[in-house]
N, C-alpha and C positions, 0 to 999 in steps of 0.2 A: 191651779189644780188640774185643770181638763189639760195642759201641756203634758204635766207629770204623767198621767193617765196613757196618753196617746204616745208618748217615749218609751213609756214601759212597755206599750201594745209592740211599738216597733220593734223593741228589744228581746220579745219573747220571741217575735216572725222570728226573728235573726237568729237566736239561738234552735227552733224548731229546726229549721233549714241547716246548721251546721250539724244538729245532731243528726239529722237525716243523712246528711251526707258520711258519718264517722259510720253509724252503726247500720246495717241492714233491718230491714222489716223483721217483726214475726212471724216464724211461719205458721203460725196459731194462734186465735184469742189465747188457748191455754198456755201456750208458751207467755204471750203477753203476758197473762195474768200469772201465772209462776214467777215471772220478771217481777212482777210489781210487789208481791207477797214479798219474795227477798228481800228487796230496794228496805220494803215494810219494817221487817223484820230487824234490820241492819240499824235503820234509823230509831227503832223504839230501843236498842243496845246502845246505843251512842248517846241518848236520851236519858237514860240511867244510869251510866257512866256519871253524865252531868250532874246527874241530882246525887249522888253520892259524894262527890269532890266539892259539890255546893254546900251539901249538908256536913263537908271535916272544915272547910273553908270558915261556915260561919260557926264552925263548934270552936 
């Protein structure tokens, strides 16, 4: 389990670092946090999406 753990840790550096490298900083908390509301946003649609196509699925 502590390998698992410690792979994953790596695998997160790795991808921090590639996204750093694709996307530039904020030039703002606000701007961050407007970022992150979006991202928020997007995923609680895509999330009810699922649960509708789950609930014809199992109808």
């Amino acid at each position: 389990m502590r390998s698992l753990i410690l792979a994953l840790g790596e695998m997160a550096k790795l991808e921090q670092e590639r996204a750093a490298e694709v996307h530039p900083p904020f030039a703002s908390a606000h701007e961050g946090y407007a970022h992150i509301q979006e991202e928020t946003e997007e995923a609680k649609a895509e999330l009810d999406y699922i649960e509708v196509q789950t609930g014809i699925l199992w109808g």
